[in-house]
PASEBA-1860 file (N, C-alpha, C; in nm, 3 decimals):
! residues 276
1> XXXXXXXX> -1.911/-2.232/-1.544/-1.892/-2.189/-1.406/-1.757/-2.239/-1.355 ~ -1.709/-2.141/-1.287/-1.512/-2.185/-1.238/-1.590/-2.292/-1.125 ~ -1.471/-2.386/-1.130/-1.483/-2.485/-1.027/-1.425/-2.451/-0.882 ~ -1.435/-2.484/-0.782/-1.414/-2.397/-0.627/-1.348/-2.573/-0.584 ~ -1.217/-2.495/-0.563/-1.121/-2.548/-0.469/-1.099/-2.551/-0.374 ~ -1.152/-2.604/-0.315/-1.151/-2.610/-0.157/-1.055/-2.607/-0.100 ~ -0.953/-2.722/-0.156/-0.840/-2.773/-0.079/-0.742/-2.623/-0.115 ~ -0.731/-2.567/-0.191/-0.656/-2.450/-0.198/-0.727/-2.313/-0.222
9> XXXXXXXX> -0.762/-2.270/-0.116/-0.806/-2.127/-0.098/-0.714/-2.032/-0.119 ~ -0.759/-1.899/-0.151/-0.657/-1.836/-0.205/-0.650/-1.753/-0.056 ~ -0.519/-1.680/0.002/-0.522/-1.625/0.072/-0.610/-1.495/0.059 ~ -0.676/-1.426/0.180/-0.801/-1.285/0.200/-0.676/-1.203/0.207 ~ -0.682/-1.094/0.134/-0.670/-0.964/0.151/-0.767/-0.859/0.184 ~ -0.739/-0.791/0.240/-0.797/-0.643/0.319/-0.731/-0.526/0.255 ~ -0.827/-0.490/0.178/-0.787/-0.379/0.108/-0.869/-0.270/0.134 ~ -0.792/-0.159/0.185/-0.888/-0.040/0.272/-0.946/0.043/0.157
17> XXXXXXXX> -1.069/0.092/0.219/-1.170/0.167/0.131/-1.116/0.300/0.078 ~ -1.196/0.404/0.035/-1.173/0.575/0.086/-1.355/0.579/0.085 ~ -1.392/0.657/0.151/-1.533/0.690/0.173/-1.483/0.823/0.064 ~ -1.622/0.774/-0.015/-1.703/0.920/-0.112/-1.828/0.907/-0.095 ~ -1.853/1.050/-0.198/-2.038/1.083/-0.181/-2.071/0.980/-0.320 ~ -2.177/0.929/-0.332/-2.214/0.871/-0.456/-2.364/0.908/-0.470 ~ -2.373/0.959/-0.493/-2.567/1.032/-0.533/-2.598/1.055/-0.367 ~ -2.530/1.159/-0.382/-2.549/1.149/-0.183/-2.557/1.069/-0.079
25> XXXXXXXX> -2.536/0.916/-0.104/-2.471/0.864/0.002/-2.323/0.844/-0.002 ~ -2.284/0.831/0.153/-2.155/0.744/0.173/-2.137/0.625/0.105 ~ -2.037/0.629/0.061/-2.039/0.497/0.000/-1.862/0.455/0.030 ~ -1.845/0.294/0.026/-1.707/0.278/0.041/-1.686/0.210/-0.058 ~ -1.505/0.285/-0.114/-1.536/0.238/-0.246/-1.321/0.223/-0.288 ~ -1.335/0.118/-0.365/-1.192/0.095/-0.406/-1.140/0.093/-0.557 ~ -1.040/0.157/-0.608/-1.079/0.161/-0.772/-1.042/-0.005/-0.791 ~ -1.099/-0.033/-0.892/-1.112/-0.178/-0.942/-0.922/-0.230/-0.967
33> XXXXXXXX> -0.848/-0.132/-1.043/-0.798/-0.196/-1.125/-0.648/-0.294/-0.956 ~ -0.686/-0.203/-0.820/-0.624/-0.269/-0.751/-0.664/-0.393/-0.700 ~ -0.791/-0.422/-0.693/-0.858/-0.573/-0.661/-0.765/-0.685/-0.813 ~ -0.770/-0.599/-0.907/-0.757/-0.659/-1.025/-0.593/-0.720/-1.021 ~ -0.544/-0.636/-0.947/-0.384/-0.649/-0.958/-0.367/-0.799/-0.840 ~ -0.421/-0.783/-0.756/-0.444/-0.873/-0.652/-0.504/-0.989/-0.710 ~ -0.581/-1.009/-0.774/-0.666/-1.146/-0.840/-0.528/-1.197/-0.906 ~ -0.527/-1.118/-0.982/-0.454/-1.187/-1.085/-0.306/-1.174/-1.088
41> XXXXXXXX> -0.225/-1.108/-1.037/-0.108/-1.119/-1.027/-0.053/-1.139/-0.923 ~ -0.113/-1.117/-0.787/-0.087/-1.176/-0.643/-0.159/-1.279/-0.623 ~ -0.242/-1.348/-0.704/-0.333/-1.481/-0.681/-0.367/-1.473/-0.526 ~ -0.430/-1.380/-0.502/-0.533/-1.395/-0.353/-0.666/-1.323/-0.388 ~ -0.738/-1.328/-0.276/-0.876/-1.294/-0.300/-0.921/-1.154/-0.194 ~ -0.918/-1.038/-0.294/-0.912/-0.949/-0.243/-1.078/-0.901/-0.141 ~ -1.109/-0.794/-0.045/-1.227/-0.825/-0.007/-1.192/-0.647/0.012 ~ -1.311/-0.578/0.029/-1.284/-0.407/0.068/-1.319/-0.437/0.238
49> XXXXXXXX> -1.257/-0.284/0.301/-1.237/-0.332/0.427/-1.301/-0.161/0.469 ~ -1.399/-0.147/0.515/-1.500/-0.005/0.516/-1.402/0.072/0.601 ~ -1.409/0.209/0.563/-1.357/0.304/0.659/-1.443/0.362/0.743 ~ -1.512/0.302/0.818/-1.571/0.341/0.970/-1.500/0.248/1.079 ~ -1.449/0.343/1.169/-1.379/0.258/1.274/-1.459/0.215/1.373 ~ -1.550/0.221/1.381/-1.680/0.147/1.454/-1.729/0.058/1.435 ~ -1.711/0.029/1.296/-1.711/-0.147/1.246/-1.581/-0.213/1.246 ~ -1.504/-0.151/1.279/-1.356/-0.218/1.285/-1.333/-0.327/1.402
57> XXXXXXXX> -1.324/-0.460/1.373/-1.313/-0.538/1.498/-1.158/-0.585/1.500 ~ -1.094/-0.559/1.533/-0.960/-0.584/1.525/-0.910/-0.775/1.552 ~ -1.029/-0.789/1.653/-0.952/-0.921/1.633/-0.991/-1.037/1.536 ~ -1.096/-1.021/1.511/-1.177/-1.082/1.405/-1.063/-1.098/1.232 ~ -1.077/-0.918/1.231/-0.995/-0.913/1.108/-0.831/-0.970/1.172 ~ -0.756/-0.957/1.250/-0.624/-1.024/1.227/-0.624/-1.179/1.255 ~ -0.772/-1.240/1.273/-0.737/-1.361/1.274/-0.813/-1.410/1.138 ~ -0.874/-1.345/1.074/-0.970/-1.401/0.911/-0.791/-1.319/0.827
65> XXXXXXXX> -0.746/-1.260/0.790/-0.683/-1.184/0.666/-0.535/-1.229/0.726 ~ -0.471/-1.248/0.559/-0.341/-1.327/0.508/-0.261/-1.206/0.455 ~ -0.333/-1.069/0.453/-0.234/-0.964/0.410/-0.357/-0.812/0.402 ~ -0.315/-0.711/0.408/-0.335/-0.597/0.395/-0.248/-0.458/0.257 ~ -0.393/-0.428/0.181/-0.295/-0.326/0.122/-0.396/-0.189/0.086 ~ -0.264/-0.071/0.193/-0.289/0.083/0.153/-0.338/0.115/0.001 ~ -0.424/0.146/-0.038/-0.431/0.161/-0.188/-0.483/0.333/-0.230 ~ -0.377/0.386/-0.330/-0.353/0.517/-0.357/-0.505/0.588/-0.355
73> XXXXXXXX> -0.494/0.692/-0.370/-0.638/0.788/-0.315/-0.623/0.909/-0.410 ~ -0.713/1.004/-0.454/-0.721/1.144/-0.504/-0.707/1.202/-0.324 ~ -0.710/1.187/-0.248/-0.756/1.246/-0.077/-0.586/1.271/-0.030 ~ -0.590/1.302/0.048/-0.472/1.333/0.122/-0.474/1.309/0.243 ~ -0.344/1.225/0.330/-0.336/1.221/0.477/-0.320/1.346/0.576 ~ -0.439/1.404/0.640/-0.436/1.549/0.735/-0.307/1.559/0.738 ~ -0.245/1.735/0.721/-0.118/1.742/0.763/-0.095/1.724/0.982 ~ -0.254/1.749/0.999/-0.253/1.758/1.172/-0.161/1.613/1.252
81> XXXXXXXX> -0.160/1.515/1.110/-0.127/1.371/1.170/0.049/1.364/1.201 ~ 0.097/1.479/1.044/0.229/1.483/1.108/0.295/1.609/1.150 ~ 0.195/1.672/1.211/0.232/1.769/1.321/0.281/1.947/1.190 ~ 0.190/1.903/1.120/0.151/2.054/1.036/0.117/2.116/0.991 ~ 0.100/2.239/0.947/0.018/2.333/0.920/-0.097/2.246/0.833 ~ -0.270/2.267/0.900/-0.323/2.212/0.788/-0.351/2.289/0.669 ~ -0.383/2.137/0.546/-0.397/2.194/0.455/-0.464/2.226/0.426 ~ -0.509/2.310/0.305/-0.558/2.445/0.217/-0.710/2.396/0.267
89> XXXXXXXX> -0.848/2.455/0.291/-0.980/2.401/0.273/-1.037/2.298/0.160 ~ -0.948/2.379/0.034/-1.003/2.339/-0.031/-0.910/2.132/-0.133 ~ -0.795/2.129/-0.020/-0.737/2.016/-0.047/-0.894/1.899/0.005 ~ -0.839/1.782/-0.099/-0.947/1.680/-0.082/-0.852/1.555/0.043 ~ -0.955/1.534/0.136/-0.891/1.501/0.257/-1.014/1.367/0.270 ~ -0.970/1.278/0.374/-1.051/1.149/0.428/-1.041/1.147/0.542 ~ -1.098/1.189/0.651/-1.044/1.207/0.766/-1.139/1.042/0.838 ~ -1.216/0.964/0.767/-1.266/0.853/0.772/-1.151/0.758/0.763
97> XXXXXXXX> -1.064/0.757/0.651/-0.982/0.643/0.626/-0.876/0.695/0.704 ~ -0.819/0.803/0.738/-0.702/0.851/0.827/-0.719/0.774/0.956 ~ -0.863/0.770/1.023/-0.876/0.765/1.177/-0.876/0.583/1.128 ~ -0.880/0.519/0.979/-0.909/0.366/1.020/-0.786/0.339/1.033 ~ -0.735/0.401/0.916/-0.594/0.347/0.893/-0.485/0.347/0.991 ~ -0.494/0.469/1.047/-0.394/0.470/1.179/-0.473/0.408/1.325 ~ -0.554/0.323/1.340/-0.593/0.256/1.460/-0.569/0.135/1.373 ~ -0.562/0.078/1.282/-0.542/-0.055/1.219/-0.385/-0.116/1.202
105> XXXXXXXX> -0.315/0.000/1.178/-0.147/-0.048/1.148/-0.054/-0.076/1.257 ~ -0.086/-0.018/1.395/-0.010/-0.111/1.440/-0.042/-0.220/1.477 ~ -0.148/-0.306/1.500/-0.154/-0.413/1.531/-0.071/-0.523/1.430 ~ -0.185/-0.450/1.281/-0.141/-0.538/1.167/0.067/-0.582/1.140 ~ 0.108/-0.410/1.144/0.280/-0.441/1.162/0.304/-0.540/1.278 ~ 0.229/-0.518/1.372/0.368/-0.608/1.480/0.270/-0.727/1.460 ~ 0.190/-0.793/1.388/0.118/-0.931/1.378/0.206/-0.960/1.263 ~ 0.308/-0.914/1.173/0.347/-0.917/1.098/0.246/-0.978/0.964
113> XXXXXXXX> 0.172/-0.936/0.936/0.087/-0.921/0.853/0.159/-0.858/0.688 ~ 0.158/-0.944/0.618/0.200/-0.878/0.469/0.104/-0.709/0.432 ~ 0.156/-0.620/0.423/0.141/-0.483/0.410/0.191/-0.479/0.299 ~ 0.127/-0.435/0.178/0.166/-0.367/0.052/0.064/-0.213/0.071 ~ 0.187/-0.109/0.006/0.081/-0.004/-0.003/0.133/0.090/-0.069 ~ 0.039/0.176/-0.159/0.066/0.245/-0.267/0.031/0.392/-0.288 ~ 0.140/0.501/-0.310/0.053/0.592/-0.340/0.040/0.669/-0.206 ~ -0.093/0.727/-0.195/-0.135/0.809/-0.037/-0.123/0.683/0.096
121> XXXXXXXX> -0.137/0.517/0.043/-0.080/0.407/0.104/0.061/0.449/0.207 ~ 0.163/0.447/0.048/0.264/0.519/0.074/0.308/0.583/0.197 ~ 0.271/0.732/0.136/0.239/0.831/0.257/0.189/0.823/0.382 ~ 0.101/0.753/0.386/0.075/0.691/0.516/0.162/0.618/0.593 ~ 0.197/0.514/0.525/0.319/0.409/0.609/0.456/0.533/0.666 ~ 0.464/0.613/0.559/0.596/0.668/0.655/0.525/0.843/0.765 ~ 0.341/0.874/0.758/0.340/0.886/0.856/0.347/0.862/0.963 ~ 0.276/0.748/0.960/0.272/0.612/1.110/0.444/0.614/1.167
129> XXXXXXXX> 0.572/0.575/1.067/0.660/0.555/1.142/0.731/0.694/1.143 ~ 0.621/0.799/1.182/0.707/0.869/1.270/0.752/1.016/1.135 ~ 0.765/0.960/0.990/0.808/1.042/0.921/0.707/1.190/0.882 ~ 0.733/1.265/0.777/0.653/1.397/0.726/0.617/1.393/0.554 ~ 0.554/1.469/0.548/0.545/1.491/0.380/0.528/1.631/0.338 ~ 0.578/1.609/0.192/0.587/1.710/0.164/0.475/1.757/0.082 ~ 0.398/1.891/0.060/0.267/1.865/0.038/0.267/1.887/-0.136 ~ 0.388/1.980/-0.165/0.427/2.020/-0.335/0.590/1.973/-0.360
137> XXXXXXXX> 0.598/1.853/-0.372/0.721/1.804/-0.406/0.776/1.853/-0.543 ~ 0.678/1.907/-0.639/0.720/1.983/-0.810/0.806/2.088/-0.778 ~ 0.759/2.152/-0.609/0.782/2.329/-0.556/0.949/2.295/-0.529 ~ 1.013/2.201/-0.517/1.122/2.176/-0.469/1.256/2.256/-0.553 ~ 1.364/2.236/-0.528/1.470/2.300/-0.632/1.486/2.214/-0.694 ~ 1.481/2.209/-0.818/1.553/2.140/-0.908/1.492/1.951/-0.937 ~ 1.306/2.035/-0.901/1.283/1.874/-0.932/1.210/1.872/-1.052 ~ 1.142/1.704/-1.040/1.091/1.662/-1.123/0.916/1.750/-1.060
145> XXXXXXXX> 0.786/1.735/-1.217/0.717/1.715/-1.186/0.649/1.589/-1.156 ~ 0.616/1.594/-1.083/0.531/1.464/-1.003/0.405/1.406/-1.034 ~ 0.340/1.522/-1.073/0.190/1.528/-1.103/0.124/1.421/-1.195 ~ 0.028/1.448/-1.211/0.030/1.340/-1.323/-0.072/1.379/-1.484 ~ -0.073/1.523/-1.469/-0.079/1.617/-1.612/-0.232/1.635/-1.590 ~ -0.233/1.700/-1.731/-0.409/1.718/-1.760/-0.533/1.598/-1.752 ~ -0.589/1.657/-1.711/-0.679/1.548/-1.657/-0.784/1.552/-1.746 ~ -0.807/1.639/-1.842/-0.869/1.577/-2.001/-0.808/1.484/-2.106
153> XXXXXXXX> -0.693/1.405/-2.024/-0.607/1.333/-2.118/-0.707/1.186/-2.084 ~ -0.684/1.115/-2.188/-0.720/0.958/-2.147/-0.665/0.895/-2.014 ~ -0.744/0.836/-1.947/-0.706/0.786/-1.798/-0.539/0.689/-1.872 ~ -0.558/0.611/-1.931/-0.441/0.543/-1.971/-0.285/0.639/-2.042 ~ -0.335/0.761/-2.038/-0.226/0.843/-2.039/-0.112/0.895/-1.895 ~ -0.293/0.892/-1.819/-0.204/0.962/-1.716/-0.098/0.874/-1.602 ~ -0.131/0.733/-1.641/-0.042/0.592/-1.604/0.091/0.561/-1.688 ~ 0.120/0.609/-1.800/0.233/0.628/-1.851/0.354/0.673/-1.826
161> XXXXXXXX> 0.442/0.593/-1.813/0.575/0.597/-1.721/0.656/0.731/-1.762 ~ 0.692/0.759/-1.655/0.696/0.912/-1.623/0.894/0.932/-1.624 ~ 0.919/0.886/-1.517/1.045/0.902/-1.522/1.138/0.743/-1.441 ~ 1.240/0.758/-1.432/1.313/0.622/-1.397/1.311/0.657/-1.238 ~ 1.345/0.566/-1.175/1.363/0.560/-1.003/1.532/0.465/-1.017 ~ 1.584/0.490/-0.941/1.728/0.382/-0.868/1.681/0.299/-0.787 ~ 1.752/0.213/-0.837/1.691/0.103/-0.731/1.819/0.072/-0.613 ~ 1.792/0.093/-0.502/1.903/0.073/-0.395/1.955/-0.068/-0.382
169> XXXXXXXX> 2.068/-0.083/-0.389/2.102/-0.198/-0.378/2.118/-0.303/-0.229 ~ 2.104/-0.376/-0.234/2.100/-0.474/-0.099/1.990/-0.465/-0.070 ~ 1.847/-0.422/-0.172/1.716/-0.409/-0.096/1.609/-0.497/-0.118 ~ 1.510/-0.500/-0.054/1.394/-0.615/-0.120/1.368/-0.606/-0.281 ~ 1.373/-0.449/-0.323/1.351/-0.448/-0.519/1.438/-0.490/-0.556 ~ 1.594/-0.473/-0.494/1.679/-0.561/-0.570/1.697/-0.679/-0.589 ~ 1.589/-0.735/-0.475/1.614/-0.912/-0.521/1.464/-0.949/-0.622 ~ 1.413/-0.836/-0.629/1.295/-0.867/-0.764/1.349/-0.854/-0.872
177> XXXXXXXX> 1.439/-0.735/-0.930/1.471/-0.654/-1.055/1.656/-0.697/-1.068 ~ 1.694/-0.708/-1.140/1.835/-0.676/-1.178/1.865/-0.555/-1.212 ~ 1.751/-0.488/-1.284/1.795/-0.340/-1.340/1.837/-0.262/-1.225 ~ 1.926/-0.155/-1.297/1.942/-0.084/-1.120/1.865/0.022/-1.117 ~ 1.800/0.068/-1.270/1.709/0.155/-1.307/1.522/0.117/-1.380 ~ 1.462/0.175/-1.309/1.316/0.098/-1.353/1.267/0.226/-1.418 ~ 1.162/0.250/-1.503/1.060/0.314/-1.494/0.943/0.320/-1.476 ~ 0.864/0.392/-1.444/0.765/0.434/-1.338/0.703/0.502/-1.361
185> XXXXXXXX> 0.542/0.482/-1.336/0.456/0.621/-1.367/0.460/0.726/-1.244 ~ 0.394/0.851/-1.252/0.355/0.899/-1.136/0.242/1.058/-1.159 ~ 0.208/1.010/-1.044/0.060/1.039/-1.017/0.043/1.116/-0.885 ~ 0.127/1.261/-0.822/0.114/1.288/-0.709/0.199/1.429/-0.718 ~ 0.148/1.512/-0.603/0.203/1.646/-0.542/0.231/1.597/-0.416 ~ 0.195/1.529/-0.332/0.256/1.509/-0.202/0.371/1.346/-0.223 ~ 0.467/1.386/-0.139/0.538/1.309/-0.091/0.629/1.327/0.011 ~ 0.739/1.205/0.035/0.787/1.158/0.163/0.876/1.334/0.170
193> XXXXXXXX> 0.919/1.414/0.266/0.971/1.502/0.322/1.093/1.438/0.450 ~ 1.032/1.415/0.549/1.143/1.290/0.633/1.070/1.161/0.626 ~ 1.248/1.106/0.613/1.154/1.013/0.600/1.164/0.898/0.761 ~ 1.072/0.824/0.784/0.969/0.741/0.907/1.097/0.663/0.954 ~ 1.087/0.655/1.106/1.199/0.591/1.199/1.148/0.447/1.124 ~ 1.259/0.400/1.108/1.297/0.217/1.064/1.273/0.209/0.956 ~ 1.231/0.265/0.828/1.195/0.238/0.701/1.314/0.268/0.647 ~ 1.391/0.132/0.543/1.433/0.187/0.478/1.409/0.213/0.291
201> XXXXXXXX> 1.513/0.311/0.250/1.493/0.326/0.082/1.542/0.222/0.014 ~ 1.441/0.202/-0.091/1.444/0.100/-0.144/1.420/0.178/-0.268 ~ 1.410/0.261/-0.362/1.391/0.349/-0.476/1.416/0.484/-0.440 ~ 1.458/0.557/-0.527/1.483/0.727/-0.561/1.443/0.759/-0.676 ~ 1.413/0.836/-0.682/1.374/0.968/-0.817/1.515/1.016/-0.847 ~ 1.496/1.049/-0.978/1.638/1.150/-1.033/1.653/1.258/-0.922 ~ 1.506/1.258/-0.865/1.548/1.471/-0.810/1.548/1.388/-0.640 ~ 1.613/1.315/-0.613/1.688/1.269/-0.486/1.479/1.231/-0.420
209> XXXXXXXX> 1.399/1.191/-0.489/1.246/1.211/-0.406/1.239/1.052/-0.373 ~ 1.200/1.020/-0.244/1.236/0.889/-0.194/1.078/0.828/-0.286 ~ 1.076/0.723/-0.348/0.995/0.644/-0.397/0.904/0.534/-0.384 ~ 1.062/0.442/-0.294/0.971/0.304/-0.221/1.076/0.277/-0.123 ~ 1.023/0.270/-0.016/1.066/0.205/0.085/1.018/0.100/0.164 ~ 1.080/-0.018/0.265/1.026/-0.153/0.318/1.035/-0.076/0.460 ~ 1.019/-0.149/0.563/1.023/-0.148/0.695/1.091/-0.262/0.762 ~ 1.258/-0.250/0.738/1.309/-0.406/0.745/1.335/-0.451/0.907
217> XXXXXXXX> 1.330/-0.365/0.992/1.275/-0.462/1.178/1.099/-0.510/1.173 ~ 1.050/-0.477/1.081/0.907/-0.555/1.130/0.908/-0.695/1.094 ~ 0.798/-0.742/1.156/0.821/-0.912/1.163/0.807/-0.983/1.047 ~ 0.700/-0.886/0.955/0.635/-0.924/0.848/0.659/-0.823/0.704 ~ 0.638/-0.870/0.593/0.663/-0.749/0.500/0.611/-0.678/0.472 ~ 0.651/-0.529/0.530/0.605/-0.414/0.480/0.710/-0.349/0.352 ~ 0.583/-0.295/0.228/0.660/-0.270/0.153/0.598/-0.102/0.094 ~ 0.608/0.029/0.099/0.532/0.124/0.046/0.652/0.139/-0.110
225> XXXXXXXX> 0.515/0.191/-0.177/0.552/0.233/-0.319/0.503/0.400/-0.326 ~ 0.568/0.452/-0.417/0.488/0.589/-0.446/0.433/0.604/-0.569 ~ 0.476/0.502/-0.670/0.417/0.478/-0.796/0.333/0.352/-0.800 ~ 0.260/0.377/-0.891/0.147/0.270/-0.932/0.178/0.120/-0.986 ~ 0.236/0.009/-0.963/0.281/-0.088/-0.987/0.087/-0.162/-1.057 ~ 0.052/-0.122/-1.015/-0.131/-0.225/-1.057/-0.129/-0.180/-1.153 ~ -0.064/-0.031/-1.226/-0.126/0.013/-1.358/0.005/-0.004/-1.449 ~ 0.094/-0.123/-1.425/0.204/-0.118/-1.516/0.248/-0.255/-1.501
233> XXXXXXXX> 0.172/-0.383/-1.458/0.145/-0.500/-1.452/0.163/-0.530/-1.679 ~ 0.127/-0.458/-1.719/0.140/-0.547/-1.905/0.269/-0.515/-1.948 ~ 0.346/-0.396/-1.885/0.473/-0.398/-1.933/0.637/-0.386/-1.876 ~ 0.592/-0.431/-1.764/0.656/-0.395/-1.639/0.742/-0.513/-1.567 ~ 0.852/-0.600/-1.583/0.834/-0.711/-1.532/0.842/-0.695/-1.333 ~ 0.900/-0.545/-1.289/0.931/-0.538/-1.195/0.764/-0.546/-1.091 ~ 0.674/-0.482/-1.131/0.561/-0.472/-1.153/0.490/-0.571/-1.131 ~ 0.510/-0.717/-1.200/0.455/-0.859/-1.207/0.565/-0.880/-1.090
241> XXXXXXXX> 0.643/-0.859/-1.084/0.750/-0.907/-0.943/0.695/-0.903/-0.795 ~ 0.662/-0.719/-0.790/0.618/-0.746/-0.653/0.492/-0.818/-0.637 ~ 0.384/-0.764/-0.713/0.305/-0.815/-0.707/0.290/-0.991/-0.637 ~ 0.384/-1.065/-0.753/0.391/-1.229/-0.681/0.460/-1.241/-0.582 ~ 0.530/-1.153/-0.555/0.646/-1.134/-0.418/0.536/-1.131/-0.285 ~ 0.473/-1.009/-0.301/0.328/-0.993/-0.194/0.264/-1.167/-0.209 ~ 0.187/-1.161/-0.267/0.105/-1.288/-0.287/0.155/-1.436/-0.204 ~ 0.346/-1.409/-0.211/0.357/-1.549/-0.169/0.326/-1.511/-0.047
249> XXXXXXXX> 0.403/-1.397/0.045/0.424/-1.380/0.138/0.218/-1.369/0.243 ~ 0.145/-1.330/0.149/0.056/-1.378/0.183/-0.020/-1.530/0.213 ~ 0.050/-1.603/0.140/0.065/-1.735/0.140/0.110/-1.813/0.234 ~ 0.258/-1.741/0.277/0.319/-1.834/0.401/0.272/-1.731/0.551 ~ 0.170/-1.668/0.515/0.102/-1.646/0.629/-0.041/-1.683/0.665 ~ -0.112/-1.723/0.537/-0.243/-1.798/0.569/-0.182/-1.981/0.622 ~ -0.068/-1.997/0.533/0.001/-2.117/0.610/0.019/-2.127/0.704 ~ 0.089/-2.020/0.826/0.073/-1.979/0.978/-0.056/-2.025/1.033
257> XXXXXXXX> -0.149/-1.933/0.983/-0.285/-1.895/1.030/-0.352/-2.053/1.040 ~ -0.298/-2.118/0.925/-0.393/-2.237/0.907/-0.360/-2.351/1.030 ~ -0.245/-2.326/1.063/-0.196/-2.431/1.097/-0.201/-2.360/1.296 ~ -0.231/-2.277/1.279/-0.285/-2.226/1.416/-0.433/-2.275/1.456 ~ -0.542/-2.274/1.311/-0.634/-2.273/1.369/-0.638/-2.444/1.358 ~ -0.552/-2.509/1.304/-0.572/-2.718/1.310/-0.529/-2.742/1.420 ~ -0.438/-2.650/1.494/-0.366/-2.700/1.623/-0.440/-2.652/1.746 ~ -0.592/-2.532/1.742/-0.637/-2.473/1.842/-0.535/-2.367/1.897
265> XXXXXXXX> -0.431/-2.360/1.870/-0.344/-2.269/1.958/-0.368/-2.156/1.936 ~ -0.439/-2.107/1.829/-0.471/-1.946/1.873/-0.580/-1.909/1.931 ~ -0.648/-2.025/1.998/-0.765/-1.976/2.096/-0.741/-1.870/2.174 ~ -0.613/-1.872/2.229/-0.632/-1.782/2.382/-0.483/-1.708/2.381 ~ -0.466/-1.665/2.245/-0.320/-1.598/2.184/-0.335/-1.538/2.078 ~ -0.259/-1.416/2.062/-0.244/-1.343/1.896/-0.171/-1.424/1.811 ~ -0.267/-1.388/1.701/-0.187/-1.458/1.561/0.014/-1.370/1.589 ~ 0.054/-1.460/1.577/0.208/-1.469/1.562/0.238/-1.399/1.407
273> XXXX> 0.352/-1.341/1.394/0.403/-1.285/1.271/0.481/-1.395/1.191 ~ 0.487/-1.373/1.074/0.577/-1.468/0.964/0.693/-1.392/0.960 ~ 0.775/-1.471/0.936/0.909/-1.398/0.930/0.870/-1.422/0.769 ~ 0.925/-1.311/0.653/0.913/-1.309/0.528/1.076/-1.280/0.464
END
């Protein structure tokens, strides 16, 4: 039996659900291998965070959680959120995690709360600030496909690094990576179109497709990815980078938190942001 450390708790993460059917119930549910990326390469203790906003207590959760992360989806963010045509009937949509996710982020950004997020994560962060997406980024001139192939292939195929991204220089990846070029899996038809007031690029695609971007005026670190960093943790060092990059920054915010709740001062005040 692991021995329990008291004196060093690992910082809580809040990692948002997607509601599916599972033998006909609702069920809320997160694929494993992102809790997994979080255990073990962000050393915190991940927890699922339900998509009903009726159980959502806002202050509860920003005074228990040391970080938050968007985690990629088969679903799609309503185009109604950034003001367009909706999509097809038959696109797979969450209109459960849409309504949590966007009543949850701004508090969490301006509490400066560590935000990692991946994927439809992604997409989300640069709906919130304001940006669009594009719903067939393959349909473009002269791009890449995006997709992520036949889906009778082995799941560990379809995580296989796809093409390289640039890494922008002067940016948060550049103080993880030296390379100025990474590679990357990918797994998607929608992406960034404009991109979100205050975010900036922090990765590109060959076919100019924005990849990862931070949010560098928020108090705390926000970081979106459009590729899968949890499924490229064994060969990846950029990969093992953010990952511990998140983790600390979750760290010197349960350090905040802690030292709020030894002093009483957040009785009758919001948790304060970390500068990261």
């Amino acid at each position: 039996m692991q021995s329990i450390d008291l004196a060093n708790p690992r910082p809580v993460v809040a990692v948002i659900c997607d509601r599916i059917s599972y033998f006909q119930h609702p069920v809320h549910a997160v694929p494993e291998t992102y809790l997994r990326a979080l255990h073990e390469a962000a050393n915190v203790m991940p927890v699922l965070l339900p998509v009903s906003p009726e159980m959502l207590d806002l202050p509860t959760l920003l005074s228990t959680v040391d970080g938050v992360m968007l985690p990629g989806s088969p679903s799609n963010v309503a185009a109604e959120r950034y003001q367009a045509e909706p999509l097809p009937e038959q696109t797979l949509k969450d209109i459960y995690r849409d309504e949590t996710v966007f009543s949850l982020l701004p508090q969490v950004i301006e509490q400066g709360i560590p935000l990692l997020a991946i994927c439809r994560g992604f997409q989300e962060l640069n709906v919130f600030f304001g940006g669009t997406l594009n719903r067939a980024v393959h349909e473009r001139p002269n791009a890449l496909d995006h997709r992520e192939g036949c889906h009778d292939r082995p799941l560990t195929c379809w995580y296989e690094d796809r093409h390289l991204v640039e890494i922008m220089p002067c940016g948060l990846l550049s103080t993880l990576t030296r390379a100025p070029h990474v590679s990357v899996n990918s797994l998607h038809h929608q992406g960034v179109s404009t991109l979100g007031q205050g975010l900036r690029i922090e990765a590109l695609a060959p076919d100019g497709l924005i990849e990862a971007f931070t949010a560098s005026d928020s108090p705390g670190l926000v970081l979106g990815l459009q590729w899968h960093p949890e499924m490229s943790l064994g060969h990846s060092p950029l990969a093992q980078q953010i990952f511990s990059h998140y983790g600390d920054a979750c760290r010197q915010r349960q350090q905040f938190r802690s030292s709020l709740n030894f002093s009483g001062d957040n009785k009758n005040e919001s948790i304060r942001p970390v500068a990261v």
